[in-house]
FILUMMAR-431270 format. One record per residue (C-alpha): x, y, z; residue number from 1. Coordinates in nm, 2 decimals, decimal comma, always signed. Layout:
{{X; Y; Z}; NUM} ...
END
This chain:
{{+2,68; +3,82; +5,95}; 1} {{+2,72; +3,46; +6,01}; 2} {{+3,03; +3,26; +6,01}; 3} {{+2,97; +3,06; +5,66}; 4} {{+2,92; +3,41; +5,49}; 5} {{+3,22; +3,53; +5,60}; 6} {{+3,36; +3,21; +5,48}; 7} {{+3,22; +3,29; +5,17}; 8} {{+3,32; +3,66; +5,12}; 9} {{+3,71; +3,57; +5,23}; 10} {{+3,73; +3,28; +4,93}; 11} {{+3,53; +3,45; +4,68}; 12} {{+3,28; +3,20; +4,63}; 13} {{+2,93; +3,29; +4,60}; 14} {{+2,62; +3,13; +4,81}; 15} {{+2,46; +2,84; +4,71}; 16} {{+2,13; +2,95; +4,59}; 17} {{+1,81; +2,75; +4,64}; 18} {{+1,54; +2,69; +4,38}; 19} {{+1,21; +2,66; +4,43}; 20} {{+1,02; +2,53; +4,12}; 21} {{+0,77; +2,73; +4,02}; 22} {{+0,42; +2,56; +4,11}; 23} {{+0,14; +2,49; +3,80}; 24} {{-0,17; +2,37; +3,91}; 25} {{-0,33; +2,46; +3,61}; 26} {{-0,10; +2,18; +3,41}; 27} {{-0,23; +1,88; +3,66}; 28} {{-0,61; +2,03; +3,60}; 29} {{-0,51; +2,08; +3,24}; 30} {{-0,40; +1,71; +3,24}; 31} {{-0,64; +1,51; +3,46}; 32} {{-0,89; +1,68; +3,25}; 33} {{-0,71; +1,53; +2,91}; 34} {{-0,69; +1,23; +3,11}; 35} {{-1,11; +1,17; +3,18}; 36} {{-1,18; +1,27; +2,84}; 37} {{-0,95; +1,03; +2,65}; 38} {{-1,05; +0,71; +2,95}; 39} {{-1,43; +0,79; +2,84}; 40} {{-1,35; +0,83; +2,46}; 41} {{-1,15; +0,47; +2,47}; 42} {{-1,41; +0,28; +2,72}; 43} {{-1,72; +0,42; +2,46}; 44} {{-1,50; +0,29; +2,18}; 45} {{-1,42; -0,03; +2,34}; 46} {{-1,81; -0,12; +2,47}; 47} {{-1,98; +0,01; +2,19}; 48} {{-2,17; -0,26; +2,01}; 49} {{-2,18; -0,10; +1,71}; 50} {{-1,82; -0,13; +1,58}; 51} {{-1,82; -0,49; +1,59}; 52} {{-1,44; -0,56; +1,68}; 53} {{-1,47; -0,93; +1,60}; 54} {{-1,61; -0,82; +1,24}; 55} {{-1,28; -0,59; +1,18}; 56} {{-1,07; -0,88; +1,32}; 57} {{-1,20; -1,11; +1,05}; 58} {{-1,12; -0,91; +0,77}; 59} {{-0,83; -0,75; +0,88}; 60} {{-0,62; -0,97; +0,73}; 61} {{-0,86; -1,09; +0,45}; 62} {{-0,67; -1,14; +0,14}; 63} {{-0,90; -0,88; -0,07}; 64} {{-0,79; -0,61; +0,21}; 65} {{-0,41; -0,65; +0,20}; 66} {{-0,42; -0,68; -0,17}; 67} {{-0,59; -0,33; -0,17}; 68} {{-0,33; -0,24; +0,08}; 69} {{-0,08; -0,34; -0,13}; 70} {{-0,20; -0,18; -0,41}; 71} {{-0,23; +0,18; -0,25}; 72} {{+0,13; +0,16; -0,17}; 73} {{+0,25; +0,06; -0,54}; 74} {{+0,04; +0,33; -0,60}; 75} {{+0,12; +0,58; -0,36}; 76} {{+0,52; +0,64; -0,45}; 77} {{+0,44; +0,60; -0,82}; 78} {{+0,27; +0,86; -0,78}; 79} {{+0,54; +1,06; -0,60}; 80} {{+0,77; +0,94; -0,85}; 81} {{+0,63; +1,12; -1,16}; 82} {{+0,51; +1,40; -0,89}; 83} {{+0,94; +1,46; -0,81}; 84} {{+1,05; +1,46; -1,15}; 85} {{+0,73; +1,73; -1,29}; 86} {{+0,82; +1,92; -0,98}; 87} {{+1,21; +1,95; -1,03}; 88} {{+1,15; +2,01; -1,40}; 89} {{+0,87; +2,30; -1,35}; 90} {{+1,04; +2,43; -1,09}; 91} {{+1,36; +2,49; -1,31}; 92} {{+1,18; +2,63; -1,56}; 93} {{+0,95; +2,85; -1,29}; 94} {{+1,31; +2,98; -1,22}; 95} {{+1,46; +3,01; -1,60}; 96} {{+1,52; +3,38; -1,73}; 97} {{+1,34; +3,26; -2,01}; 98} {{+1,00; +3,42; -1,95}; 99} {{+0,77; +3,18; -2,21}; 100} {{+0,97; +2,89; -2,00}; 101} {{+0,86; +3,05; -1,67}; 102} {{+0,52; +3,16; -1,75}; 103} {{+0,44; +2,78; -1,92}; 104} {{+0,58; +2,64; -1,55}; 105} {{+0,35; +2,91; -1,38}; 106} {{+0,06; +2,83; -1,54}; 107} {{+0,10; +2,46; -1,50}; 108} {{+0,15; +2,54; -1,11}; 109} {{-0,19; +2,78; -1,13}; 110} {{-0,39; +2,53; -1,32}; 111} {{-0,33; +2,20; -1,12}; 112} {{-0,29; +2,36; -0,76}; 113} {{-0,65; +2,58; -0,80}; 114} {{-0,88; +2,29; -0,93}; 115} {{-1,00; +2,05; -0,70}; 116} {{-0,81; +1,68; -0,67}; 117} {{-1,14; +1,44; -0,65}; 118} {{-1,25; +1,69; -1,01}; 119} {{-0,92; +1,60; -1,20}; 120} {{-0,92; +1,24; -1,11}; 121} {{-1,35; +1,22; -1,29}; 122} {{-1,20; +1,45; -1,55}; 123} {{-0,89; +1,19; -1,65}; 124} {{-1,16; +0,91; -1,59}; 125} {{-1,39; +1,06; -1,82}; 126} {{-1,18; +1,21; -2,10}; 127} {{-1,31; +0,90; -2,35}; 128} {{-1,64; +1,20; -2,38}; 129} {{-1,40; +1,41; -2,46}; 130} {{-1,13; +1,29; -2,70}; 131} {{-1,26; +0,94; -2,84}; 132} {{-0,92; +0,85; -2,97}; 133} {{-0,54; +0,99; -2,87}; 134} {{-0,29; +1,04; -3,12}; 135} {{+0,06; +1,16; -3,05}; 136} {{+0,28; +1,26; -3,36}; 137} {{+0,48; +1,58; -3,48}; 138} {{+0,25; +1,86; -3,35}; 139} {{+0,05; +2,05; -3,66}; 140} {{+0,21; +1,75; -3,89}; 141} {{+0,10; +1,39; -3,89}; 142} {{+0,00; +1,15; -3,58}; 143} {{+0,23; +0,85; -3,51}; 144} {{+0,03; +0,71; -3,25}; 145} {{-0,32; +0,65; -3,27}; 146} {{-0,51; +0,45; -3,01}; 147} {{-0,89; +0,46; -2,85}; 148} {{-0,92; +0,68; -2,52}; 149} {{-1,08; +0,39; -2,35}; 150} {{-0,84; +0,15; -2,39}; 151} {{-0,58; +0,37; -2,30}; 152} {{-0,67; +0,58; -2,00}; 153} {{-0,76; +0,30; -1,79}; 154} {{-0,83; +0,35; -1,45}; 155} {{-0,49; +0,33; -1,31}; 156} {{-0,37; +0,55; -1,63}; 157} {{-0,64; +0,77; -1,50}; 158} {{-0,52; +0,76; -1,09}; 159} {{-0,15; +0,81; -1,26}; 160} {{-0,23; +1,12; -1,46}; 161} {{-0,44; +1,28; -1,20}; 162} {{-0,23; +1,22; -0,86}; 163} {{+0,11; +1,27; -1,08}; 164} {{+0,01; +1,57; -1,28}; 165} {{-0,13; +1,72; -0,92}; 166} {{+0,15; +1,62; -0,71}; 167} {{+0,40; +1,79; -0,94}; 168} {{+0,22; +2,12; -0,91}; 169} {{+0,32; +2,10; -0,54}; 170} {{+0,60; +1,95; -0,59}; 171} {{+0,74; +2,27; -0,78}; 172} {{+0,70; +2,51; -0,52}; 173} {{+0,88; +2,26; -0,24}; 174} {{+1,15; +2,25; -0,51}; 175} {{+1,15; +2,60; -0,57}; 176} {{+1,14; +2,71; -0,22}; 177} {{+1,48; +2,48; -0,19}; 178} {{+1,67; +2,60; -0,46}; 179} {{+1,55; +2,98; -0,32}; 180} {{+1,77; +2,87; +0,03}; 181} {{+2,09; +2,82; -0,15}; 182} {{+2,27; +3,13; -0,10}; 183} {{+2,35; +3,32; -0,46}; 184} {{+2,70; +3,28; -0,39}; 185} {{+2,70; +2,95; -0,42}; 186} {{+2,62; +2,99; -0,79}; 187} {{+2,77; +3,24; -0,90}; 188} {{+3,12; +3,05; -0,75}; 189} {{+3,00; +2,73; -0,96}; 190} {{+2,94; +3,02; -1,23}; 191} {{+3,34; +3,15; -1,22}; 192} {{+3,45; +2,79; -1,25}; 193} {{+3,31; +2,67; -1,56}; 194} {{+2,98; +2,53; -1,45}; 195} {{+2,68; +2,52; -1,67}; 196} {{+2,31; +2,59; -1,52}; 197} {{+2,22; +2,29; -1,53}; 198} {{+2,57; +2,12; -1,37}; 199} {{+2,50; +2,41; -1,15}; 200} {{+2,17; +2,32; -1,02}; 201} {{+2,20; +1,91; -1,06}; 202} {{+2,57; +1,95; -0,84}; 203} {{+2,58; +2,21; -0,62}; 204} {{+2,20; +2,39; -0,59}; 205} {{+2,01; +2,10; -0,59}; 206} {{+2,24; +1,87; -0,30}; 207} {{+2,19; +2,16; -0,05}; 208} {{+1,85; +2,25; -0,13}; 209} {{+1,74; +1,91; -0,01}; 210} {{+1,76; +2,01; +0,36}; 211} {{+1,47; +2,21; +0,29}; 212} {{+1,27; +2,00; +0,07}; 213} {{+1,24; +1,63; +0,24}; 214} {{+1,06; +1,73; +0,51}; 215} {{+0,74; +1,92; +0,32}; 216} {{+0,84; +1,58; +0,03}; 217} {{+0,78; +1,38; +0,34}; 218} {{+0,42; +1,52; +0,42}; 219} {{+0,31; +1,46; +0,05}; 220} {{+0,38; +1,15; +0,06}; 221} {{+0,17; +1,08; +0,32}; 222} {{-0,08; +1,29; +0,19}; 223} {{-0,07; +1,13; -0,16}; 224} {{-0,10; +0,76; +0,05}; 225} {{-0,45; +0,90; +0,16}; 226} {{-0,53; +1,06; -0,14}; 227} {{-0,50; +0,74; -0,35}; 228} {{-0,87; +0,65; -0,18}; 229} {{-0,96; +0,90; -0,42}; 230} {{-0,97; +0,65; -0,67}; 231} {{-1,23; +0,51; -0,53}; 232} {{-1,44; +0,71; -0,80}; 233} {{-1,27; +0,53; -1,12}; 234} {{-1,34; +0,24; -0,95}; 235} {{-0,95; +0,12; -0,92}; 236} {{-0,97; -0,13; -0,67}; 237} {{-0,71; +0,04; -0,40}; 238} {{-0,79; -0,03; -0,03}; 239} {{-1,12; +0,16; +0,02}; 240} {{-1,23; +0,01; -0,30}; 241} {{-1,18; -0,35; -0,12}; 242} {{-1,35; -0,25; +0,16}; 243} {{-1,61; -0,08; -0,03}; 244} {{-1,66; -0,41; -0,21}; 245} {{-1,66; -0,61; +0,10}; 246} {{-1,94; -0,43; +0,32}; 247} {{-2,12; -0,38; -0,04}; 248} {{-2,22; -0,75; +0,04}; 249} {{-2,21; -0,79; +0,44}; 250} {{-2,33; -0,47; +0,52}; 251} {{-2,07; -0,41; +0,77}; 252} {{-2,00; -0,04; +0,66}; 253} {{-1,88; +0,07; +1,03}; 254} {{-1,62; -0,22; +1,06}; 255} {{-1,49; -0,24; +0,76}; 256} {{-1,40; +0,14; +0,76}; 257} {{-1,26; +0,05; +1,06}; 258} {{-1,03; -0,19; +0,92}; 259} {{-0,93; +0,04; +0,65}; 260} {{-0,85; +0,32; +0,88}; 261} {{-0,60; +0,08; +1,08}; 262} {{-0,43; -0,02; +0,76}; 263} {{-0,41; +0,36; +0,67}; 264} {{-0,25; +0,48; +1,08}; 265} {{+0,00; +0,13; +1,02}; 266} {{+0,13; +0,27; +0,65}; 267} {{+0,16; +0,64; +0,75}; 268} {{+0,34; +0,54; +1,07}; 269} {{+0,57; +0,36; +0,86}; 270} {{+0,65; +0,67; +0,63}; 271} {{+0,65; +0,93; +0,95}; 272} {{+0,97; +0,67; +1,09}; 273} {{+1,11; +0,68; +0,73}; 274} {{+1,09; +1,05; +0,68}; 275} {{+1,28; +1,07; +1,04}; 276} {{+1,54; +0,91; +0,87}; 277} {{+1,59; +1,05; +0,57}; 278} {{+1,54; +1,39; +0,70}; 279} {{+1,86; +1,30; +0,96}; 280} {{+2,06; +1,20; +0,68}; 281} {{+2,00; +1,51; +0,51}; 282} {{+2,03; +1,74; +0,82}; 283} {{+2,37; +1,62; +0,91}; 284} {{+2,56; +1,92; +0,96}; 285} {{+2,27; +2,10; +1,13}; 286} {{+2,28; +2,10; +1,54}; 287} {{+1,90; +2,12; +1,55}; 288} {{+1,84; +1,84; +1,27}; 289} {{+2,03; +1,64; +1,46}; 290} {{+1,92; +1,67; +1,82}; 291} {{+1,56; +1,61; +1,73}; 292} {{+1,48; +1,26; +1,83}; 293} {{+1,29; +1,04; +1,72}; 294} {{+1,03; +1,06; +1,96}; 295} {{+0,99; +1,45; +1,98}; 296} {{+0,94; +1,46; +1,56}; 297} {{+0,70; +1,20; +1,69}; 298} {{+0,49; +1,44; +1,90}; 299} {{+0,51; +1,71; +1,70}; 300} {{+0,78; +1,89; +1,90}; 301} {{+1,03; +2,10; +1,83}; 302} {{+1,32; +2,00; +2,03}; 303} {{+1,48; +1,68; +2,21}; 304} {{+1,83; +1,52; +2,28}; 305} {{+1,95; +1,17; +2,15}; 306} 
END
């Protein structure tokens, strides 16, 4: 025995161990093979006559485009707006002991959620075919309200009723699955002090349960950004509309998709940093909320340090 390890066993201090870092040569393959693929993919991309970069430079900044642009974002969180406030409401009443409540929010949630987005937005469009005027009034008594379907469901009345009405279908079940994490306790302690269900559920259910609902909120609303292109069938003149119109005359179909596509990565970029931000403010409290940076949400990972 040597004279260090006797050293060692006299002070009680263990021996320096010495790691050796496990060797992976199938993650520098796995990587330069990434790395080829994505060099050819960007030079074929890059040389390829056929998107016509100086084409999608000229119009990406053509005032017909950024109105579009515009438009899909006034679009896109009015929208979410009336899709929150459907989906808070049914998912109360998906919830209320009430079963005629419950089963009316159920069906809602079937009816929307099983029929196809791009089918609802023709049906709204078309509805003059089937209603030629809408009247609103005392139901089985007389009709206030009486106005031609035409003139009323316009296109963006249309793109409102369809994206809403489906948005709030989903919306109900993010709500839902919130309100489901709040422990029963918490209730039933706002129950033995006084609290109503619905001072309940707007003070003390509702606060908590947002933890869990930004982040899937978050995702719809960068699906419904997308999903306003849509609208291209009423004819609404969002940003593919503007595009559409564009190469319907110039014939550049390849580059002005192009440009469309940039403007669509540049919004949802902007809304993945904003959910990261709202979702922190919400998370405070929570060690894993808070330790996922900025860049790691941005990957798609699962962890990180600040």
């Amino acid at each position: 025995m040597s004279a260090a390890e006797l050293s060692d066993r006299r002070t009680g201090q263990p021996e320096d161990i010495k790691a050796v870092p496990v060797r992976r040569p199938g993650r520098w393959i796995a990587a330069a093979i990434v790395v080829v693929i994505a060099a050819s993919v960007v030079r074929s991309i890059v040389t390829a006559k056929g998107f016509e970069w100086h084409v999608v430079g000229h119009y990406l900044f053509d005032a017909r485009v950024l109105d579009g642009m515009l438009t899909t974002i006034y679009l896109t969180f009015l929208c979410m707006a009336i899709g929150i406030l459907l989906g808070v409401l049914a998912a109360v009443m998906r919830m209320s002991p009430n079963p005629i409540v419950a089963g009316a929010s159920w069906l809602y949630i079937w009816f929307f959620r099983g029929t196809p987005l791009l089918v609802q937005v023709l049906f709204w469009y078309n509805i003059s075919s089937l209603f030629r005027t809408i009247s609103l009034g005392v139901p089985f008594g007389p009709s206030l309200i009486h106005a031609n379907a035409n003139s009323l469901i316009t296109p963006l009345v249309a793109g409102l009723l369809a994206l809403g009405l489906n948005e709030g279908a989903y919306m109900a079940e993010i709500v839902r699955a919130g309100i489901i994490s709040v422990g029963e306790g918490q209730t039933d302690a706002a129950h033995s002090l006084g609290m109503s269900r619905v001072q309940t559920m707007r003070l003390i259910v509702l606060p908590q349960a947002m933890r869990v609902i930004i982040p899937p909120t978050g995702n719809e609303t960068i699906a419904m950004l997308k999903n306003t292109s849509l609208l291209y069938v009423a004819a609404y003149t969002e940003l593919l509309y503007s595009v559409t119109q564009i190469y319907n005359v110039n014939f550049q179909t390849i580059p002005l998709l192009i440009v469309a596509c940039i403007w669509y990565l540049l919004m949802t970029s902007v809304l993945y940093v904003g959910q990261y931000f709202i979702e922190r403010r919400y998370g405070r409290g929570f060690t894993r909320a808070q330790r996922l940076s900025l860049r790691a949400r941005w990957l798609g990972m699962g962890g990180g340090s600040q």
